[in-house]
ZATORKOL-771776 format. One record per residue: x, y, z of N, C-alpha, C in turn. Coordinates in pm, whole numbers, plus 32768, in hexadecimal, padded with zeros to 4 digits. Each point is the difference from the previous one (the first is absolute). Layout:
<nodes>
XYZXYZXYZ/...
</nodes>
This chain:
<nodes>
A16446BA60B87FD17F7880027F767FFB8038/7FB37FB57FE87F8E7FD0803F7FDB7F877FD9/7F977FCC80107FFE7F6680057FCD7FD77F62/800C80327FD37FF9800B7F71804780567FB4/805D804D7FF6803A80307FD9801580967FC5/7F7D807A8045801A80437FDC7FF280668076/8089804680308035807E7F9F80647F757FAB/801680867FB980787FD37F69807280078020/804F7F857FD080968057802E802980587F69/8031804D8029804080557F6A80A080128028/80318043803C80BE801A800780367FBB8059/7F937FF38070804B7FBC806A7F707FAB807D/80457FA480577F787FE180407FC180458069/7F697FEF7FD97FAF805080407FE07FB6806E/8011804080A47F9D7FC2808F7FA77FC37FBD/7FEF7F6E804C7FBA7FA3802B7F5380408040/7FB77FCF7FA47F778045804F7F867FB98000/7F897EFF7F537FCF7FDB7FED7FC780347FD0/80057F3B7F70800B8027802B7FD97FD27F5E/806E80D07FF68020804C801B7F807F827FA1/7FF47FD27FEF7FEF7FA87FDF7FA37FFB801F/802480597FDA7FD77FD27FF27FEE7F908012/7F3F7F687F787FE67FE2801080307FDD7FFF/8095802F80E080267FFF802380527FFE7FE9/7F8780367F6F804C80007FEF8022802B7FBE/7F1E7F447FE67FE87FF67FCF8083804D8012/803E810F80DB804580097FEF7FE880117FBB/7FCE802C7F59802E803080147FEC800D805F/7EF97FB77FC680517FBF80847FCB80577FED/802A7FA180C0805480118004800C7FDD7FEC/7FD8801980CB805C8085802D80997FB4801B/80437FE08088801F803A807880417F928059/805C7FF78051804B7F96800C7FEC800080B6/7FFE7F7F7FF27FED801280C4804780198060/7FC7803E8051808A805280587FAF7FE58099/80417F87805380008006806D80627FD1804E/7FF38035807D80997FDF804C7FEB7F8D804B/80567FBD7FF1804C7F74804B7F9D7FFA8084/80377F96805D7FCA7FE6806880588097807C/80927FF47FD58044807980427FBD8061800F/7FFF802D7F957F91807B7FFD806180517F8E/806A7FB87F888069802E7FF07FC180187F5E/801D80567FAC7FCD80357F8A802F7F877FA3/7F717FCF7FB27FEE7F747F9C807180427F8E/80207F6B7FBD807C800B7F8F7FD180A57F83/804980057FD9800580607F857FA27FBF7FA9/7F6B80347FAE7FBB7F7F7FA780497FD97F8E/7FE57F9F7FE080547FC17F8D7F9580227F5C/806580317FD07FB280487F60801C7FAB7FA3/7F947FFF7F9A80627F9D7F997FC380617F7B/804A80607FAB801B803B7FB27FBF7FB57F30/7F6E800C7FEC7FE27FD87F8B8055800E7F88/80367FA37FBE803B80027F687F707FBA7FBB/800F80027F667FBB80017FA97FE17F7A8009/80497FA180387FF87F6280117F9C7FE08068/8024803880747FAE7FE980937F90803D7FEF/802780967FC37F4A80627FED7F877F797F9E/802D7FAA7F917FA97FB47FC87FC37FB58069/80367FDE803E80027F8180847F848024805B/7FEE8076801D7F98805180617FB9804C7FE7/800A80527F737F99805D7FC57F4F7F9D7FDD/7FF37FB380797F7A7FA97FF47F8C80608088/7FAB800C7FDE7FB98038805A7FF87F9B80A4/7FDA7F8F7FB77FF27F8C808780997FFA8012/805C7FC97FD7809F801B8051802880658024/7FC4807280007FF080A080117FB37FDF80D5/7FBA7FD97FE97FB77FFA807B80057FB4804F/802E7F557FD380447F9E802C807F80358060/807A80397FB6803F803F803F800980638073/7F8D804F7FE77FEC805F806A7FF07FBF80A2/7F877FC47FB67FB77FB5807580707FA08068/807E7FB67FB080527FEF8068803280298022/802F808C7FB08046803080927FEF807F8044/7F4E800D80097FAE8047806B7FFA7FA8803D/7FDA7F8380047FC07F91806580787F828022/803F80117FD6805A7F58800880037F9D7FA2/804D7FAA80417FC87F5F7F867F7A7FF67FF6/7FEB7FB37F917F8E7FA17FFB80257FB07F86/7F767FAD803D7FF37F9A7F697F8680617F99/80297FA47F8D7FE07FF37F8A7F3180248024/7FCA7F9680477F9E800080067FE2805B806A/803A804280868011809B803C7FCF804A7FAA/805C800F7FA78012805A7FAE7F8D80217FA1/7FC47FA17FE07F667FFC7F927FB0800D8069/7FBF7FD680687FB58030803C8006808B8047/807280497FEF80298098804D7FF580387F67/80147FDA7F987FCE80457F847FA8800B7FC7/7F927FA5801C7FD77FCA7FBA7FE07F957F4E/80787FC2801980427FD27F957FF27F45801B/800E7FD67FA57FFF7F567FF580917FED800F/80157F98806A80827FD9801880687FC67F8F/7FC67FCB7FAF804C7FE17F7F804F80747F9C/7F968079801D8025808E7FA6806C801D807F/7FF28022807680518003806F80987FC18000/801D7F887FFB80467FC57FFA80637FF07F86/7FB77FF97F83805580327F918033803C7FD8/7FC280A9804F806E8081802E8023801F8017/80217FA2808780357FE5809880AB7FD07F92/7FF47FB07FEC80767FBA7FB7803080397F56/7FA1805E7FF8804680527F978053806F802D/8013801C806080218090807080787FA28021/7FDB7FA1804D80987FC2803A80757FDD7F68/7FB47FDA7FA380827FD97F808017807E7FE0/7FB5809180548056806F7FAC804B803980AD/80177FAC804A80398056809A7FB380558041/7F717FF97FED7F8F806280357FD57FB2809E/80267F7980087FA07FC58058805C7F868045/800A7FCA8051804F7F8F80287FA67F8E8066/801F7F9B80137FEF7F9C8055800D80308072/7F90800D80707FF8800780A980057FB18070/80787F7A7FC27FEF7F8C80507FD17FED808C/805F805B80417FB4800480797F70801B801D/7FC280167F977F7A800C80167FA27F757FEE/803A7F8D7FA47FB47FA77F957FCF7F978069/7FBC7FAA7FFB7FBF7FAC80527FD77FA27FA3/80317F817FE3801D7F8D7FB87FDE800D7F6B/7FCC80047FBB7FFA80277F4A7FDB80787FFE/8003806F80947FAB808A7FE9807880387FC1/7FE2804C7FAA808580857FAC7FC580878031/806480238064800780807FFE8058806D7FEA/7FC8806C7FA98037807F7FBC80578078806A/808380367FDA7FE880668018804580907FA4/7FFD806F8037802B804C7F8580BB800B8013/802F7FF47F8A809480047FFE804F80728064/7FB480957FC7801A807580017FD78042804E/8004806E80487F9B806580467FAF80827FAA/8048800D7F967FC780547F97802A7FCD7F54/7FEC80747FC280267FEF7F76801C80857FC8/805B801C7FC0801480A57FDD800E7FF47F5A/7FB9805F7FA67FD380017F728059807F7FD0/80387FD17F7E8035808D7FDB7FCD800F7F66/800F806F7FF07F9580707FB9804B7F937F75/80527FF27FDA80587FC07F847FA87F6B7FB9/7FBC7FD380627FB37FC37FE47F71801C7FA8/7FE9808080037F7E80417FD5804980407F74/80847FEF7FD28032800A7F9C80447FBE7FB3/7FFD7F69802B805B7FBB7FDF7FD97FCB7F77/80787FC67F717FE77FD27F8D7F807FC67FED/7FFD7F9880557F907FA680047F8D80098013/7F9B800C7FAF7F63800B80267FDF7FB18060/80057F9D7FF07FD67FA3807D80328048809A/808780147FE3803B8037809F7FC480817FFD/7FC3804E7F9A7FB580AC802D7F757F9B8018/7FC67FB57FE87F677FCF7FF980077FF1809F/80567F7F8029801A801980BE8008802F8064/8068806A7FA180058076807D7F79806A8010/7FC080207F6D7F768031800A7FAB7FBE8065/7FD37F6C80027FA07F94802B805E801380A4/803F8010802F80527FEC807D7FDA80998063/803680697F9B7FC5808480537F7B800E7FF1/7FB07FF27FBA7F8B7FF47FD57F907FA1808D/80287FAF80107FD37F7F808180278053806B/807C803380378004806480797FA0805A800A/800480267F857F95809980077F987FC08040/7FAA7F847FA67FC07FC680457FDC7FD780B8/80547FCE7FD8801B7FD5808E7FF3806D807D/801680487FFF7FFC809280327F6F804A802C/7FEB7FD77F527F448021800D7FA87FA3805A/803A7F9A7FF57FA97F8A803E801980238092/80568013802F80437FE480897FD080A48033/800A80777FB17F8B806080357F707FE5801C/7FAB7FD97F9E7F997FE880117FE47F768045/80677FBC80627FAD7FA380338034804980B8/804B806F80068014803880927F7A80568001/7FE080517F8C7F6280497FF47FA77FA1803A/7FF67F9F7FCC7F9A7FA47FEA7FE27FDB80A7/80947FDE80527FF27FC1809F805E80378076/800C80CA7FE78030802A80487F6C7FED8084/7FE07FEC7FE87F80802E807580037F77805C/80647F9A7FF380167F9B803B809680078052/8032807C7FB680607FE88079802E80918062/8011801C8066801B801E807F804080A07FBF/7FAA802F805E800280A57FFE808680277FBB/803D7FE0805780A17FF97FCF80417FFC7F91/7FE57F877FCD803580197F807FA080297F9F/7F8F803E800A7FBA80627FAE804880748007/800E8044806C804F80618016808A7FFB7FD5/80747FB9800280707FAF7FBF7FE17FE97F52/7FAE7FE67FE77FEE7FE47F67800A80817F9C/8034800E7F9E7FE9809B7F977F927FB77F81/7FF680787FC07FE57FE57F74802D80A57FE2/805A7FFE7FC4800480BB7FD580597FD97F8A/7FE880967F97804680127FA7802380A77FDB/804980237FC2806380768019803B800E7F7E/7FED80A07FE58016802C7F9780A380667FE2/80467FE87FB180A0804D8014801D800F7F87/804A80937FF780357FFA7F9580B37FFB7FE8/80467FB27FA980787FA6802F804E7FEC7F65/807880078021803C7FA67F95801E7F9F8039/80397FAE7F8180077F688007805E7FEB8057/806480648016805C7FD880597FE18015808E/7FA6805F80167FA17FEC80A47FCA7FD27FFF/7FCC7FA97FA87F9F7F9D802080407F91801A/80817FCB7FC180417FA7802F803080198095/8029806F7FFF802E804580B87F917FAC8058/7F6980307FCA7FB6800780387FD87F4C802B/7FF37FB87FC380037F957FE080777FA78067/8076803B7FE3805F7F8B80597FF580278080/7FD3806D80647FF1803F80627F727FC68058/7FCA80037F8E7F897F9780417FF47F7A801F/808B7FD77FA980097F66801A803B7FEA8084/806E80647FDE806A801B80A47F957FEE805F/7FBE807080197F847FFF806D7FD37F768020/7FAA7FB97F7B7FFE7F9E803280327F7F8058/806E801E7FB5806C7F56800F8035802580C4/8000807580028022805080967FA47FCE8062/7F737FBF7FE27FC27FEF804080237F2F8023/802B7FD97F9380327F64801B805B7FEC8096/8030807A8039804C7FE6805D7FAE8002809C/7F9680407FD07F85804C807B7F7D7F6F8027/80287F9E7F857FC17F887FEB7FE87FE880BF/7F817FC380067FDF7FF5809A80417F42803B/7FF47FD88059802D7F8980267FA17FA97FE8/800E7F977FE07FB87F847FFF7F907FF5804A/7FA58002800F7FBA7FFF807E7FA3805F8030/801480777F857FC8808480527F7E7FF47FE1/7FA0804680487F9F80127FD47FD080797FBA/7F837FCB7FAE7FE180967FA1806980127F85/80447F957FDD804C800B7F7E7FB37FD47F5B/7FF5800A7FB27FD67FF67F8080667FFE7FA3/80197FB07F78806F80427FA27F7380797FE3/806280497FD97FB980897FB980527FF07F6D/7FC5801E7FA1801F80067F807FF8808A7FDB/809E803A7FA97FEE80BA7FE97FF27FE57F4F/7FCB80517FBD7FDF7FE57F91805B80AE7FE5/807980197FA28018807A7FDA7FDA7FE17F66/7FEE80627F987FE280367F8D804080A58004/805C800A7F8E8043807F7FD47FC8802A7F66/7F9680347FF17FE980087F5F7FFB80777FB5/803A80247F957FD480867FCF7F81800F7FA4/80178073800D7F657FF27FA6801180737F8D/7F92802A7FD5800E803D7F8D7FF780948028/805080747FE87FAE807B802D7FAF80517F94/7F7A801D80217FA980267FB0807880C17FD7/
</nodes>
């Protein structure tokens, strides 16, 4: 899972990671579902996934409901007009996607947030998880989506690299040092690569429990970006 939906599920479900979501999910996206602990100090709920069919994938394969999404649930509620000025988007384009997401279960009402005609958003889900069946399904339209859906993560990915390039030099020794960029070369079948793949998710999701307390200082979400690809051998 990630906050967009990719890794894939294929036999069975794959750890929780934004998301995945991607654009969050977008997730594929994500990415990545939020993980912090209570006031106790007691480990936050299990994230809540919500699994794309060919119905819901139409609903969100939009680049702006791709990012709309994300954005709430890296940041919280907001309104409509939040939301266009953190996108840079016109609140009308905002808002019409805002309520195309909620008629597909992407997005809900934040009452406790609203302040007399204010509408505020938030995201249904903590992630979204995509399966590969979609990238094969009868329907052109449902293969056109799922293309335009992983396609916007990839994106998304790129963007969200080149804007830590762009303003690592703004933040604290630390997480320069804390930050990667690496890539790594293996040779694998498909079935270690799947090994390889759910082991890393494990790793990850292992770390939702290590989540720091409310309060701490020196915390950041950190966003993990994985890619498993083969390539051609000359």
């Amino acid at each position: 899972m990630s906050e967009h939906g990719d890794p894939r599920e294929r036999d069975e479900r794959h750890g929780p990671g934004d998301e995945r979501p991607v654009p969050g999910e977008n997730d594929a996206e994500n990415d990545a579902a939020k993980n912090e602990s209570d006031e106790n100090g007691e480990a936050a709920p299990e994230p809540t996934v919500r699994t794309l069919d060919p119905h819901s994938l139409r609903g969100l394969a939009h680049p702006l409901r791709m990012r709309l999404l994300a954005a709430l649930r890296h940041d919280g509620p907001a309104t409509a007009s939040g939301l266009a000025s953190l996108l840079g988007e016109s609140s009308g384009a905002t808002s019409y996607h805002l309520r195309q997401l909620a008629a597909h279960g992407f997005v809900e009402d934040a009452p406790e947030r609203g302040k007399g005609r204010e509408r505020w958003w938030r995201a249904a889900t903590d992630g979204t998880r995509f399966s590969d069946t979609l990238l094969t399904d009868p329907d052109p339209a449902v293969r056109g989506a799922a293309d335009l859906f992983i396609h916007e993560i990839a994106t998304t990915h790129t963007q969200e690299v080149a804007t830590w390039l762009g303003t690592q030099n703004e933040w604290p020794d630390e997480w320069r040092l804390g930050s990667d960029l690496s890539d790594f070369t293996l040779r694998l079948t498909p079935a270690q690569a799947r090994e390889l793949n759910e082991r890393v998710h494990a790793l990850i999701d292992s770390y939702r429990e290590k989540a720091p307390a409310p309060g701490t200082e020196g915390v950041a979400q950190v966003r993990l970006h994985h890619h498993v690809l083969p390539r051609v051998l000359e």
